[in-house]
C-alpha positions in Angstrom: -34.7 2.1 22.0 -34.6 1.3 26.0 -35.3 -2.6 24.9 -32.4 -2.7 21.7 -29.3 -4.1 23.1 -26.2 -3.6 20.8 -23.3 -6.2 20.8 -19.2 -4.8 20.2 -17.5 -8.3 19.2 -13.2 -8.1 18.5 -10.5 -10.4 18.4 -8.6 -7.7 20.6 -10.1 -4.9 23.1 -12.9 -3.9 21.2 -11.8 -0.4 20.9 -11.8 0.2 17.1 -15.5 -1.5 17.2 -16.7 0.1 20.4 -15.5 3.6 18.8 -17.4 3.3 15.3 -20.2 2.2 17.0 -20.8 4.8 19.0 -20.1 7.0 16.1 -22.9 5.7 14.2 -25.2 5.0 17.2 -24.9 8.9 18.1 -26.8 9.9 15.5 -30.1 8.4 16.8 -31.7 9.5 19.8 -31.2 6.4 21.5 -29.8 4.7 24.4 -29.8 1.0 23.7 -28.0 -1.4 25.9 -24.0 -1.9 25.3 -22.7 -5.9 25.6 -18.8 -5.4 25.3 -17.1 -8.9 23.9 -13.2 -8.5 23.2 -11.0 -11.3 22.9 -13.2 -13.5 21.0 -10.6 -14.9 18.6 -11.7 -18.5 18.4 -14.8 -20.7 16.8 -16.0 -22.0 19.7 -15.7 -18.1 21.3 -17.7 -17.2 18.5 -20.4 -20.1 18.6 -21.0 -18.8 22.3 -21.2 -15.4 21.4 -24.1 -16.2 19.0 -25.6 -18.4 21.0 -25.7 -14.9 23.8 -27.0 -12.6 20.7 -30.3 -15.2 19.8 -30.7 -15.4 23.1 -31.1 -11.3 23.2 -33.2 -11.3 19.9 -35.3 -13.9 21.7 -36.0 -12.2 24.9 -36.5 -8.5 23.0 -39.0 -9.8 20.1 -36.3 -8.1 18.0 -32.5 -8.5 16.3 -29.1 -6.7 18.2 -27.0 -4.8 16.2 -23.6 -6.2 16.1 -20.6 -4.4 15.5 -17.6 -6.9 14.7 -13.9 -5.9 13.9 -12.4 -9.9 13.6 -9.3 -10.7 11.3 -9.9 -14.5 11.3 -12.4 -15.3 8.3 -13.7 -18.6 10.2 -14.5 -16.5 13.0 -16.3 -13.9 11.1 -17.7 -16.2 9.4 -20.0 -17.9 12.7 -20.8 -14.0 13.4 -22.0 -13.4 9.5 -23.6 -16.5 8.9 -27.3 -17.1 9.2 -27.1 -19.2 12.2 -26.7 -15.2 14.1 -30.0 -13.4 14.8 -28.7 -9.9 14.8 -27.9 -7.2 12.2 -24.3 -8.0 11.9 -21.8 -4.4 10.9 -18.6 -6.0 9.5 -16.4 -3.0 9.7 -13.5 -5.4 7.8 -15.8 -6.4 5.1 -16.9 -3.0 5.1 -13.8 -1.0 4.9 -10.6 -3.3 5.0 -11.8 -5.3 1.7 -12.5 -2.8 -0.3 -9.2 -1.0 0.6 -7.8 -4.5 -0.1 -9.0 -4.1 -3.5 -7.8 -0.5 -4.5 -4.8 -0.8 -2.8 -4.0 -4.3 -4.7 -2.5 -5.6 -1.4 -3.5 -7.7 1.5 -4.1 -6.1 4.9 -1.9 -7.9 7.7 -5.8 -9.3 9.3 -3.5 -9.9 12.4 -4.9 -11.2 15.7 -3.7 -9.2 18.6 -2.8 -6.2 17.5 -1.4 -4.6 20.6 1.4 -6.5 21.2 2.9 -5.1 18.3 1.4 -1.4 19.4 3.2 -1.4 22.3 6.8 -1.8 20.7 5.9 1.0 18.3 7.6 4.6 19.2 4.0 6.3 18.6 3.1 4.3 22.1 6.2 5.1 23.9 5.3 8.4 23.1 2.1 8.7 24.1 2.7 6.8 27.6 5.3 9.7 27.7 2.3 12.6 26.8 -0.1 10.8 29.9 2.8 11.0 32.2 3.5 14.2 31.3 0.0 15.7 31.8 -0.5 13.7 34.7 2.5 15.4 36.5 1.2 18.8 35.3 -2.6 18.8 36.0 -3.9 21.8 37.9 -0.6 23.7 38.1 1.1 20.8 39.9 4.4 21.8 38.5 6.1 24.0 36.3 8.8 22.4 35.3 9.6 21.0 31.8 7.0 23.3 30.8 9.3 24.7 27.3 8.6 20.4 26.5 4.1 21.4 26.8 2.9 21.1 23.2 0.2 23.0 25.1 -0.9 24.8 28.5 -4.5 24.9 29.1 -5.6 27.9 31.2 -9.2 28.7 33.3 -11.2 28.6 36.3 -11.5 25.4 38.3 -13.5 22.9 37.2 -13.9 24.2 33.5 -12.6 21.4 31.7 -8.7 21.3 31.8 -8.3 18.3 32.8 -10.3 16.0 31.4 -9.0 17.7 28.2 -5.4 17.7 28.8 -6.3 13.7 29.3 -7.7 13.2 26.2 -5.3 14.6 24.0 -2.3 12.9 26.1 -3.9 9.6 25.4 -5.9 10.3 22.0 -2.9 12.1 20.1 0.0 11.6 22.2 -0.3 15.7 23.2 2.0 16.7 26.6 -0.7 19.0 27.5 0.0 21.1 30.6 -2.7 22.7 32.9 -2.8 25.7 34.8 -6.2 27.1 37.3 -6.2 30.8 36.9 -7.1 31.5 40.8 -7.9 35.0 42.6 -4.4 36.2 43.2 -3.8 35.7 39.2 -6.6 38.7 38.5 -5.5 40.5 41.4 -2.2 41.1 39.4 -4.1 41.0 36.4 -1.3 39.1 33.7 -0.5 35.4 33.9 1.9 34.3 36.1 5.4 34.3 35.6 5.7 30.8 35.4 3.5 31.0 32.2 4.8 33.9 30.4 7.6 32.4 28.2 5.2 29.6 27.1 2.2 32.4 26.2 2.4 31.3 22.8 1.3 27.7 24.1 -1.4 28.6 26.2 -5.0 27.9 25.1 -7.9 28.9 27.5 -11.1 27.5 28.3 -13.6 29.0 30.2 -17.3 28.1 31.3 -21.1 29.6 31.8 -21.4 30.8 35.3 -24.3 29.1 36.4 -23.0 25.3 34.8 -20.0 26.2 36.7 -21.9 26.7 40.1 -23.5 23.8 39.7 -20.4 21.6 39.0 -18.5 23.1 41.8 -21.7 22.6 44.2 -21.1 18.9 43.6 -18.0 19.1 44.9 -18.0 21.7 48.2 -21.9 22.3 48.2 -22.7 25.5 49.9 -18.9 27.4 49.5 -18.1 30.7 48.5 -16.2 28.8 45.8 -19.2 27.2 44.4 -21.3 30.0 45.3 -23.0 31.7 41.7 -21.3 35.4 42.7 -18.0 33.5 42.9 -18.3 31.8 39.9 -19.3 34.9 37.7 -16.7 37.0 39.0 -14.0 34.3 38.2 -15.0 33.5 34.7 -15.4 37.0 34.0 -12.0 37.8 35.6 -10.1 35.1 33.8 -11.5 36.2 30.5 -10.4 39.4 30.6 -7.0 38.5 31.6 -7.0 35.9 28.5 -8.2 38.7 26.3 -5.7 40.6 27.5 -2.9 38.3 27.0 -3.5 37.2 24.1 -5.0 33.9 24.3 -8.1 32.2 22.6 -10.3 30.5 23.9 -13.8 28.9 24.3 -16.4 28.0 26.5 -16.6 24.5 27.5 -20.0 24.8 28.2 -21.9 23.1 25.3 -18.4 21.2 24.1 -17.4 18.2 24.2 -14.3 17.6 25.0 -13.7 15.8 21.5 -14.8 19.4 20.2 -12.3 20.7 22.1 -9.4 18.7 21.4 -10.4 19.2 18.1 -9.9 22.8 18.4 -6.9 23.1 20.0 -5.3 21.0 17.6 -6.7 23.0 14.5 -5.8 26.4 16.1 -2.7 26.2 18.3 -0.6 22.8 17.4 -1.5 23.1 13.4 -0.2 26.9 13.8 4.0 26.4 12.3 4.5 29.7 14.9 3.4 27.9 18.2 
């Protein structure tokens, strides 16, 4: 669908819509067009933001698909009405009313959201998990480490910190990271650093040849993105995962949504770790 153009309309950042979207777009082989519109949290916001989507429908000889999440029902009700030329996903009508119903209470259908968010403890915490990983990527420091929920392990450039990212700011995870480097198989255990925390360490390695290619990107033409490199690395910090104990998985066909989803299934749901 090159020529389909999808519209994310919210009173706040768009997130929640943005999110479910993408959830349900995924499942198409499809790359229409994104138009992001937070903030839209009057009528005459939401008069101009139809006015935008016939205008699409229009110029493509076919409707947008509009994902909405808005909590004011005159609002919505501009978006939903007939006046709007595109397939319209109300993700309140679709899932807040009904809950509404079996619930036998009304939802708070606040405006603004956030500002509420960020006086909650769950948000202190999870600034706290970003500045935590932040101050541990790549082995920067191993301090604090008996306060890691988590201590990703592996080559360079296999994934760690993207993933350490995502769970900081996703689930409010202080996930540590740690690049197992030459010197590491050379005394073949983890470093000493590490040891205590063994039980918190999850690994990740990566295909030889995707990890070539990545590290090509970055110092094209290095021993260290060179293909011999690469293969005796993964294989060398496999073995010493193997042999300490640690799972792990290949990154390689993962996203890191799979991954996160792993870790927390098989190292922060185990009561032991």
């Amino acid at each position: 669908m090159p020529n389909r153009t999808v519209f994310y309309v919210s009173d706040g950042t768009g997130i929640t819509a943005e999110t479910f979207g993408h959830s349900i777009l995924a499942q198409f082989s499809a790359k229409p067009r994104h138009v992001r519109r937070p903030f839209i949290d009057s009528v005459d916001k939401a008069h101009k933001i139809v006015t935008e989507i016939n205008a699409v429908a229009a110029a493509e000889g076919r409707r947008p698909i509009v994902f909405i999440t808005l909590a004011r029902l005159d609002v919505r009700g501009i978006l939903t009405s007939d006046q709007c030329k595109g397939l319209v996903m109300d993700l309140f009508q679709a899932f807040v009313e009904p809950l509404e119903r079996e619930f036998g209470l009304k939802s708070n259908h606040r405006v603004g959201r956030f500002s509420d968010v960020a006086k909650s403890q769950e948000y202190n915490d999870r600034i706290e998990a970003i500045n935590f990983s932040l101050a541990h990527d790549d082995g920067q420091s191993s301090r604090n480490l008996e306060a890691a929920d988590v201590i990703l392990v592996g080559v360079s450039r296999s994934g760690k910190t993207p993933t350490s990212l995502y769970l900081a700011m996703q689930h409010g995870i202080k996930a540590a990271n740690y690049p197992l480097i030459p010197e590491d198989f050379e005394r073949g255990h983890l470093p000493s650093s590490l040891t205590p925390y063994k039980h918190k360490c999850f690994g990740l390695t990566i295909d030889p040849e995707r990890l070539a290619h990545i590290r090509n990107e970055r110092r094209p033409e290095s021993k260290y993105a060179s293909i011999e490199n690469c293969r005796y690395e993964v294989k060398q910090a496999e073995m010493l995962m193997k042999r300490s104990g640690i799972h792990w998985l290949s990154s390689t066909h993962k996203s890191i949504e799979e991954i996160a989803a792993t870790i927390l299934r098989d190292v922060l749901s185990d009561p032991t770790s």
